[in-house]
N, C-alpha and C positions, 0 to 999 in steps of 0.2 A: 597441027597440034592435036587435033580430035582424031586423024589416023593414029599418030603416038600412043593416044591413050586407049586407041583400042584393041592395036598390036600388044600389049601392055598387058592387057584385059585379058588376050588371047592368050599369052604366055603364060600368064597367073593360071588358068582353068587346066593349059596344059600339064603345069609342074603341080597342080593339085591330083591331076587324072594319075601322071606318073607316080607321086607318092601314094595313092590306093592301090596304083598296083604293084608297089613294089610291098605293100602291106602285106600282101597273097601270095608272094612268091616264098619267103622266108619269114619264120618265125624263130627270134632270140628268146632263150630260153634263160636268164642268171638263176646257179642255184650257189646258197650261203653257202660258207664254210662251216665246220665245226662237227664234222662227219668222214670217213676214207672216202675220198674221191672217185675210188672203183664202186663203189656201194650207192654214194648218191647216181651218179652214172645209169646206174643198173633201176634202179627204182624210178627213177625217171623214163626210161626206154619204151615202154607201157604208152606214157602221157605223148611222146613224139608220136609213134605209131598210132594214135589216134586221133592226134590233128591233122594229120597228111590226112588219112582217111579221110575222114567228118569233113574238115575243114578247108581241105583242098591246098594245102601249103605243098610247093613242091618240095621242100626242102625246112626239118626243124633242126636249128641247131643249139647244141648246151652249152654254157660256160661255166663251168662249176670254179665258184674263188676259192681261194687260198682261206679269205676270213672274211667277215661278214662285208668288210669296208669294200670289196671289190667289187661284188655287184652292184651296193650301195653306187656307188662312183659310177657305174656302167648305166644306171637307172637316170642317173643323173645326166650325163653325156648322151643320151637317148639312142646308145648304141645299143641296147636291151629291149626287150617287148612287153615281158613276162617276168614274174619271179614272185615266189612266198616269200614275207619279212617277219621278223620279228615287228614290235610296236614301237620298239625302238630305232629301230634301222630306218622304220618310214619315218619316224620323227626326225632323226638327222636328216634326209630329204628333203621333208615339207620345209622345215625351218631354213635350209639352202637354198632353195627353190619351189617353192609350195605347186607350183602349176609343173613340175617333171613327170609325176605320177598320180593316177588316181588307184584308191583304195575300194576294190569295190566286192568282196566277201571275204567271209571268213569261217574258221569251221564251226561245227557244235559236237560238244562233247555228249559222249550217252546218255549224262545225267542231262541233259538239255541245256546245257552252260554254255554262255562264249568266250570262257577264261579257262586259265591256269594258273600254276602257282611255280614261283622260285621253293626251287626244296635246297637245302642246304645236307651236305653227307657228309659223314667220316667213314673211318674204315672202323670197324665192330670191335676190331685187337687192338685199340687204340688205345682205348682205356677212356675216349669222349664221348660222353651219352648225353650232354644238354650245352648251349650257348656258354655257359659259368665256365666251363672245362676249356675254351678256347682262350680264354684271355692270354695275353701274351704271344700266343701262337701264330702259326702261317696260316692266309686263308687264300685259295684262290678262287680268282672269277674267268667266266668263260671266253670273254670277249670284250670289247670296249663299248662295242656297239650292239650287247646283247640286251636283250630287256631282262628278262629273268635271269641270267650270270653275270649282270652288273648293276645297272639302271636300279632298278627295283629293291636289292639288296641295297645299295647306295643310300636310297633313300627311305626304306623303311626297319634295317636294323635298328638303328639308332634306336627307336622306342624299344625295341627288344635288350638292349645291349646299355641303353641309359647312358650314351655317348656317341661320337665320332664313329667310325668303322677306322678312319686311321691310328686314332688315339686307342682304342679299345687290343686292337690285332697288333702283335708284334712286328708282321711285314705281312702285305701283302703283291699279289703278282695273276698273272693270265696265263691261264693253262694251253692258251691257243683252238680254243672251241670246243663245245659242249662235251665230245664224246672224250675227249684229249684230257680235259681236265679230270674228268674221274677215271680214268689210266693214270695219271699222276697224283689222284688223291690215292689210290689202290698201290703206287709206287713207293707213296712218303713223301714225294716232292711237296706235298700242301697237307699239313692237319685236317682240311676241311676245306671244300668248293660246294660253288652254288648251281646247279642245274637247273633242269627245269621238267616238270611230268604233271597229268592232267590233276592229280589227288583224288583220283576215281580210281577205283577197283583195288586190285591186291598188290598189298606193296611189293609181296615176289615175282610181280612180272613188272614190275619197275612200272608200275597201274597202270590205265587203260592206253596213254600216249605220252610222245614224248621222248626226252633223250635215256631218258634211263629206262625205258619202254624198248626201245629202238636196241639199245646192245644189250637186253635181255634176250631179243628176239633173234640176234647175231650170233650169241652165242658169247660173248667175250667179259658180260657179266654176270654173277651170283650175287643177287639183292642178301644175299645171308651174309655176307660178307661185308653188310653196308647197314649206316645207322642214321637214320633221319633227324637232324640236327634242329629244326628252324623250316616252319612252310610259310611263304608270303600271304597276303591276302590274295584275292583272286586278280588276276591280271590278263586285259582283254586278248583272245588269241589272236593272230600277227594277220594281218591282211593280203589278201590277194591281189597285185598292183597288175596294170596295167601301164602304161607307157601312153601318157595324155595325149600324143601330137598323132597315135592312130587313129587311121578312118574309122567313123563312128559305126557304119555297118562291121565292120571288122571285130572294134571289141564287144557290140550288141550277143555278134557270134559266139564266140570266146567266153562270155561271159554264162550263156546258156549251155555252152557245152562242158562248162565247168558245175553248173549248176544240175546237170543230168549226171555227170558222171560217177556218183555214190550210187545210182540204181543201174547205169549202162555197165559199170566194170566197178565191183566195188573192192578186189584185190587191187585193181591200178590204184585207185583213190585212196587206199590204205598205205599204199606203198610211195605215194609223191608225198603226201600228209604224215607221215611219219608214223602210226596209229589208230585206234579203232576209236572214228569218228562218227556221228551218225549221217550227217550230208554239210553244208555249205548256208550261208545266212549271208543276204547283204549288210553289204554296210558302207560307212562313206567316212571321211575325214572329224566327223563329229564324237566318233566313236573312239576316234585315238587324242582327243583333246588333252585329257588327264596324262597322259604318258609324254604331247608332244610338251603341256608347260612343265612339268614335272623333267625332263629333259631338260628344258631353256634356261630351267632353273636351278639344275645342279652341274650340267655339263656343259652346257652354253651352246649347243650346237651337234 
């Protein structure tokens, strides 16, 4: 019996040894939707290339989803390492499985903020310059599982709108992610979608970060062309997860080397971040509280 349990003993220390090193061989990378998938690709390229380096992985690989649910679900299945979330996206998580992922930074914006805000946009020839103008209308949002192109709007027009979002909007619908949706408000397909951008800096470069940031800087939008409808309150920026069931030397690593990386390569860190961020801030699961009951509480999950 007491051989049993120490063969036992011996297996457990070995399948733990093997999970650390399979920690270091490969690093998954999930990156959201709601961007061309050659593009986040590309922006991303930078962040591989310097965990091989630094970090000694022989091998980083990307998954880039389709929309935000797919990594969501990959983070979950703990076939992922890595990945930026919205505050939403980690809420649907935590609330599925709270011990999948830990939250452990986030960024800060120039003005020293660790939020942003849902902006709401039409197109300028529309003839819509304030919320009154939408009644009746199509509105869309970015995703199901965005925080600032649904979540957020969901639950804080209503004091703007002095009703429902269903009852108020003629129809609404999903543009299929952030950058998608305003190509389709700039097409007509929606009176008005809700994005997201830091509400720093100049509204012609789509301000200092963010999606409307991001296709100014592509090239495929002109802010003149666009009219700020409706800006949220401030809402916390999306966390840096981690994958709880890595060895803890592992993410110690990862954690520093995210936290360097605004002074080592600050074109990389602009280019995975989306934006002209100053550096990284920790934080932990206390800091998405308001988002995940605020979640619980209108989407259930």
């Amino acid at each position: 019996m007491l051989k049993k349990a120490l063969l036992g003993a011996v297996a457990l220390i070995a399948l733990a040894g093997h999970v650390q090193a399979e920690d270091l061989k490969e690093f998954r990378v999930g990156i959201i939707g709601g961007e061309n998938e050659a593009d986040r690709l590309r922006n991303y390229q930078c962040l591989g290339d310097h965990l091989k380096a630094e970090l000694g992985f022989e091998k980083v690989s990307f998954f880039p989803a389709a929309d935000y649910d797919g990594v969501i679900q990959g983070l979950l299945g703990g076939t992922l390492d890595y990945a930026e979330l919205g505050a939403s996206g980690f809420a649907k998580i935590y609330l599925a499985k709270a011990d999948a992922v830990e939250p452990i930074l986030t960024t800060v914006q120039t003005d020293g903020s660790t939020g942003y805000h849902s902006i709401m946009v039409a197109r300028k020839d529309s003839g819509i310059t304030k919320l009154e103008d939408l009644k009746g209308k199509k509105l869309g949002f970015a995703d199901p599982d965005s925080t600032s192109g649904y979540l957020v709007p969901l639950v804080t027009l209503p004091e703007a709108i002095g009703g429902p979002v269903k009852e108020y909007f003629g129809e609404t619908g999903f543009g299929g992610g952030h950058e998608n949706l305003v190509l389709e408000v700039m097409k007509g397909t929606f009176d008005a979608g809700t994005t997201f951008g830091s509400g720093v800096g100049e509204w012609k470069d789509g301000y200092t970060s963010g999606n409307l940031h991001k296709m100014v800087e592509k090239g495929i939008l002109d802010m003149n062309e666009l009219v700020e409808l409706w800006k949220s309150p401030l809402i916390p920026n999306g966390p840096i997860v981690v994958r709880t069931s890595m060895a803890d030397e592992t993410k110690a690593k990862f954690k520093q080397f995210m936290l360097d990386l605004p002074k080592k390569d600050a074109a990389c860190f602009a280019a995975v971040m989306g934006g002209d961020f100053t550096s990284f801030t920790e934080v932990n699961v206390d800091f998405y509280k308001p988002i995940i009951d605020a979640r619980k509480a209108t989407i259930g999950g």
